[in-house]
C-alpha positions as CSV (number, residue, x, y, z in Angstrom):
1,X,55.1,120.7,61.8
2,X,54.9,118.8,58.6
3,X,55.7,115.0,57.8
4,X,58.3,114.3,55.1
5,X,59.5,118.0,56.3
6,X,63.6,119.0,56.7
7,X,64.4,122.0,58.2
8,X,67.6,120.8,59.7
9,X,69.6,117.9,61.6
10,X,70.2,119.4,64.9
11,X,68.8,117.7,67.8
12,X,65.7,119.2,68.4
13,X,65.1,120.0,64.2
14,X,65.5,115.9,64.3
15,X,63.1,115.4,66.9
16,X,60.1,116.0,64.4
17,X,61.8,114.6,61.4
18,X,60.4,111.5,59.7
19,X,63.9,110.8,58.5
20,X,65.0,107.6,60.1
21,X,68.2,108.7,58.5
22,X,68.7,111.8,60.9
23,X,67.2,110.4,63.9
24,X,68.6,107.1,64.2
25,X,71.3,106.6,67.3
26,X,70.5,110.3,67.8
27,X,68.8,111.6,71.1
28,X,67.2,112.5,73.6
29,X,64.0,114.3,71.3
30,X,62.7,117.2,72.1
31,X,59.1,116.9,73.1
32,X,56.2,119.1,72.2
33,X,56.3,119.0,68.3
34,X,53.0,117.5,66.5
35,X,53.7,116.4,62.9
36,X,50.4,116.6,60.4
37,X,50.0,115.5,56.5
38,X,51.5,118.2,54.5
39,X,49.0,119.9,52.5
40,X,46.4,118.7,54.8
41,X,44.9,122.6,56.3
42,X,42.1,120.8,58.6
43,X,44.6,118.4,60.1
44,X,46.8,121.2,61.2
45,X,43.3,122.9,62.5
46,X,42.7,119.8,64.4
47,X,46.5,119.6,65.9
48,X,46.2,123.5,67.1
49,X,45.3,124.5,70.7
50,X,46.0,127.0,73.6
51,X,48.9,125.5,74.0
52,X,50.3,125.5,70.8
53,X,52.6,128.6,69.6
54,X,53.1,128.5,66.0
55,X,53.0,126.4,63.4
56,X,56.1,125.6,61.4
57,X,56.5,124.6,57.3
58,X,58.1,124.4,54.1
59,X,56.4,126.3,51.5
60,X,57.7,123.8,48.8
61,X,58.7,120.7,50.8
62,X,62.4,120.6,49.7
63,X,64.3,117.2,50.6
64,X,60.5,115.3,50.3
65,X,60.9,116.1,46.3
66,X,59.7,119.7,45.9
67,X,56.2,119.0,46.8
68,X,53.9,121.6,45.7
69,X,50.9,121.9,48.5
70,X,47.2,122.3,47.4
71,X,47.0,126.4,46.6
72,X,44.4,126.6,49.2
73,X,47.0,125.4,51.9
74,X,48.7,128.1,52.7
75,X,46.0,131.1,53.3
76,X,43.9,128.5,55.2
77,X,47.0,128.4,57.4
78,X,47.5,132.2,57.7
79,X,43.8,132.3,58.2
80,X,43.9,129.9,61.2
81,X,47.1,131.6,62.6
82,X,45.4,134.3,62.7
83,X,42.2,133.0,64.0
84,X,43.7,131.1,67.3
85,X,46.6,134.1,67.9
86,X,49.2,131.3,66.9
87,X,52.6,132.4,64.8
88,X,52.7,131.2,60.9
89,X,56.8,129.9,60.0
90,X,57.7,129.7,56.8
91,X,61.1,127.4,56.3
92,X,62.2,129.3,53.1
93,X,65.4,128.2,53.0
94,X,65.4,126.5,50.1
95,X,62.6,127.5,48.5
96,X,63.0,131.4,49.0
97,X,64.9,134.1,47.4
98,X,64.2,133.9,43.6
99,X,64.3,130.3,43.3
100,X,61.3,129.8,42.6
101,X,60.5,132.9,40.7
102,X,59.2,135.1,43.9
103,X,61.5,136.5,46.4
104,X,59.8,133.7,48.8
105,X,57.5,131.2,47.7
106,X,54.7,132.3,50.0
107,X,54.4,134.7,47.9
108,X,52.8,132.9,44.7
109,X,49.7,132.0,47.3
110,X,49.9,135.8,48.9
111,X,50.5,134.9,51.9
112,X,53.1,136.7,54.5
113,X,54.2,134.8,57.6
114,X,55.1,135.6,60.9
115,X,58.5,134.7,60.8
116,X,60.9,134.0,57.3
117,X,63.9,131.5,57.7
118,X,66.5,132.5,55.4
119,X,69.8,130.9,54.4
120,X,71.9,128.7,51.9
121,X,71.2,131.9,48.9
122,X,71.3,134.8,51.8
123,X,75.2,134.4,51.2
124,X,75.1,134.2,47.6
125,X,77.3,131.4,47.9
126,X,79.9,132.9,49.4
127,X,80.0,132.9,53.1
128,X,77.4,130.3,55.4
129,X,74.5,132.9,56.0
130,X,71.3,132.4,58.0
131,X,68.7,134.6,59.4
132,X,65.6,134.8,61.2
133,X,63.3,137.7,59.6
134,X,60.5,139.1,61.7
135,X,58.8,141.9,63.1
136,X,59.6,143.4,66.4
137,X,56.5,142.4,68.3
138,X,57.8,139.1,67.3
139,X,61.6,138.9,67.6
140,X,61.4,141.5,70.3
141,X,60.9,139.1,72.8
142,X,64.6,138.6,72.1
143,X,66.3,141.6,74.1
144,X,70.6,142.2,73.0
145,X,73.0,139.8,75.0
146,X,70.4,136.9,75.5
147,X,70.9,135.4,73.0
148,X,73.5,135.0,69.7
149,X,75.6,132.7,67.6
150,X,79.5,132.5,67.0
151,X,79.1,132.5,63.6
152,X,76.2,134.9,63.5
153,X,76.7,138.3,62.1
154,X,80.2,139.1,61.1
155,X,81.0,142.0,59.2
156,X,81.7,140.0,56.1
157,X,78.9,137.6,55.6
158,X,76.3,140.8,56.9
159,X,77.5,142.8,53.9
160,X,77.4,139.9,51.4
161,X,74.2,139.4,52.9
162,X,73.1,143.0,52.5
163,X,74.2,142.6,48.6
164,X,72.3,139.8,47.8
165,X,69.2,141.5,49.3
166,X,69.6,144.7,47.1
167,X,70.2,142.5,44.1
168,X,67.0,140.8,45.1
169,X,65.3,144.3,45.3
170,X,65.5,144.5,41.8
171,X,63.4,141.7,40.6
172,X,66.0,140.7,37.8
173,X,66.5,137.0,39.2
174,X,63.0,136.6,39.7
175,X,62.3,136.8,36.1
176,X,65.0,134.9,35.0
177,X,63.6,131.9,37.6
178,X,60.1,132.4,36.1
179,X,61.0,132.3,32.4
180,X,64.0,129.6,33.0
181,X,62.0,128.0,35.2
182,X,59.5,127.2,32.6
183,X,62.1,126.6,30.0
184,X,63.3,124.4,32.6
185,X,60.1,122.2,33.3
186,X,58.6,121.9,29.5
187,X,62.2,120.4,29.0
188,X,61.8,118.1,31.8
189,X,57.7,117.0,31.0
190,X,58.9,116.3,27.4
191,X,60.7,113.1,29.7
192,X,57.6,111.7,31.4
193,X,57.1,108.4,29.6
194,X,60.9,108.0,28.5
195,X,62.4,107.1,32.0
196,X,60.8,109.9,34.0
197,X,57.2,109.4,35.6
198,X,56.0,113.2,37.0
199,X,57.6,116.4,37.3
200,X,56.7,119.2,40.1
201,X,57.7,122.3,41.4
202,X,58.2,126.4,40.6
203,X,60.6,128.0,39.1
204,X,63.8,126.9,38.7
205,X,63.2,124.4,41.3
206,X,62.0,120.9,40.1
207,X,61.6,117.6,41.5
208,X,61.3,114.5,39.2
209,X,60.6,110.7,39.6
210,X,62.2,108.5,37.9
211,X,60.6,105.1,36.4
212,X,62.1,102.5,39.5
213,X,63.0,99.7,36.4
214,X,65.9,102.5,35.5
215,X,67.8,102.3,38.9
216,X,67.1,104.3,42.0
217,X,68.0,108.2,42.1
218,X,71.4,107.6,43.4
219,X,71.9,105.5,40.3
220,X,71.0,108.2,38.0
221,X,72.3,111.2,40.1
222,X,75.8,109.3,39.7
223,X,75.7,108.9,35.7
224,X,74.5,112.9,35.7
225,X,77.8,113.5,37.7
226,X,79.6,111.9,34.7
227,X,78.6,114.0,32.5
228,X,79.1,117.4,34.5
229,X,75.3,117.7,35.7
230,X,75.3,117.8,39.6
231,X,71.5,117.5,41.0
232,X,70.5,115.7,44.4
233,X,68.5,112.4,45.4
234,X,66.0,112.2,47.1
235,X,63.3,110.0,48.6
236,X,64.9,107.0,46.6
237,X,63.6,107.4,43.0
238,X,63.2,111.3,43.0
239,X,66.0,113.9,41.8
240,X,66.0,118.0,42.6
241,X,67.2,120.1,40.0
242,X,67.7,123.2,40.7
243,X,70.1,124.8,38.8
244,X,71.8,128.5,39.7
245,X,69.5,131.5,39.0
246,X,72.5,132.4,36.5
247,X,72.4,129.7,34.5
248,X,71.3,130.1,30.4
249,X,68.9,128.6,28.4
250,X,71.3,126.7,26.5
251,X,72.9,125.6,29.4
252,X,69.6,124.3,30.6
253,X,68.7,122.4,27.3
254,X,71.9,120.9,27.4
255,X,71.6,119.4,31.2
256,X,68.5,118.2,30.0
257,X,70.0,116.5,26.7
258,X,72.0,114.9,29.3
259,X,69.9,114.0,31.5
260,X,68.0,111.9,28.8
261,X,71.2,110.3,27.8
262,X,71.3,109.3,31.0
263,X,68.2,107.4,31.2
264,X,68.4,105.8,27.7
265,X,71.4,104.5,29.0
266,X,69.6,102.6,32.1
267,X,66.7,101.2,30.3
268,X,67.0,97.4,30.8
C-alpha cells in the first residue's frame, strides 16, 4: 500500500492508513499491510515477496491532495506485478469514471489492473453504489453464497449502475472532463502567486495549495461555502475541486471568480 493513501475507514482499510484521524481510539489493526512512498516504483519492488499478494493504490491519491505520481509509476508497477505473479489494485474510486477525462485514470499511463474499485459515480449520485471489477481467474475464487453484502446488488442501484456504465460507453463525459478540465486548471494556475501556491491533477479533478498566511483550507473552504462553492479540505492548506462532469464553462469561470474573491478577502 501507499502512504498518505485513503481507501476507506473501516477497520482493516484504517490499519494501513497514515491518518491519525481515522486510526486514533480505533483497533485492533489488521496486520500484514506494508506502506511505501507513493510514486516511489523501486520501494514497492523492495516491499514485494512470496508472500506478498497484490499490491494496492490510488491512481491519483485523492484525500492526500490529488497527487499526480511520476508517469513512469504506474507501468513499472504492472511490470513488477507481472514479474513476481502478484495482483495490481487500482482504488479508482475517486479518481475513475470520467473524472479525470478517462473512464479510469490508469488509463492516461496505459496501464490495466488486476482488479478496479468502483464507487461514489457508479450510482450517478443516486443510490450508494460499489463494485469490485475483475476477471474470473481473479474474482472466481469467490464461488455464490460465500460471500455478499446487505446492501450489495439490489435491483435498483444494479440498474442505475448499469446506466451510468452505458452513458460512460459513449465517451461524451470524458471529453467534457478533458476540455473542462483544462478550462478548469488554466483558471486555477492564473491564481498561483495571488493566494494559491501550486495546482495538480487531471481533468476535472484538481487539488490546490493555498499560501498558509491566508488561513488554513478549512478557513477558505468555509468562505467558498458563502458564496455557493462547495469543494473539500484537505491535508490542512490544500482544497479538491472537483466539480460535476455536468457542470458549464461559465459555471466554472464563475467558481473560480469566486474563489479569488475569496482569497483577496484573507490576505492580511
Amino acid at each position: 500500500v501507499a502512504r498518505n493513501n485513503f481507501h476507506g475507514r473501516t477497520t482493516t482499510i484504517i490499519s494501513f492508513s497514515d491518518d491519525e484521524t481515522a486510526r486514533r481510539g480505533f483497533g485492533p489493526y489488521t496486520p500484514g499491510f506494508r506502506p511505501v512512498p507513493f510514486g516511489d516504483a523501486a520501494a514497492a519492488a523492495d516491499a514485494v515477496d512470496e508472500r506478498t499478494v497484490a499490491i494496492l493504490i490510488e491512481p491519483i491519491q485523492g484525500e492526500a491532495g490529488i497527487i499526480v505520481p511520476p508517469d513512469d509509476y504506474l507501468p513499472r508497477l504492472r511490470e513488477l506485478c507481472n514479474q513476481r505473479n502478484v495482483l495490481l489494485i487500482a482504488d479508482e474510486i475517486q479518481a475513475g469514471l470520467a473524472r479525470t477525462g478517462r473512464t479510469f485514470a490508469c488509463e492516461h499511463w496505459g496501464v490495466v489492473p488486476d482488479v478496479y474499485l468502483l464507487g461514489k459515480a457508479l450510482g450517478g449520485g443516486v443510490v450508494p453504489l460499489s463494485a469490485v471489477v475483475a476477471d474470473s481467474d481473479v474474482l472466481g475464487v469467490l464461488h455464490p453464497g460465500e460471500h455478499g453484502s446487505t446492501f450489495g446488488g439490489n435491483p435498483l442501484a444494479a440498474a442505475v449502475g448499469s446506466t451510468v456504465v452505458s452513458m460512460l460507453r459513449r465517451g461524451e463525459y470524458q471529453t467534457r472532463s478533458t476540455e473542462l478540465g483544462r478550462h478548469l486548471h488554466n483558471r486555477l494556475r492564473g491564481l498561483i502567486g495571488h493566494g494559491v501556491v501550486a495546482v495538480r491533477g487531471l481533468g476535472l479533478w484538481a487539488g490546490v495549495d493555498i499560501d498558509p498566511a491566508l488561513g488554513t483550507g478549512k478557513h477558505l473552504s468555509m468562505k467558498l461555502a458563502e458564496r455557493g462553492v462547495l469543494v473539500k479540505d484537505t491535508q490542512g492548506a490544500t482544497l479538491r475541486f472537483a466539480p460535476p462532469l455536468v457542470v458549464t464553462a461559465e459555471e466554472i469561470d464563475w467558481a473560480v471568480d469566486q474563489f479569488a474573491d475569496a482569497l483577496a478577502d484573507s490576505r492580511p
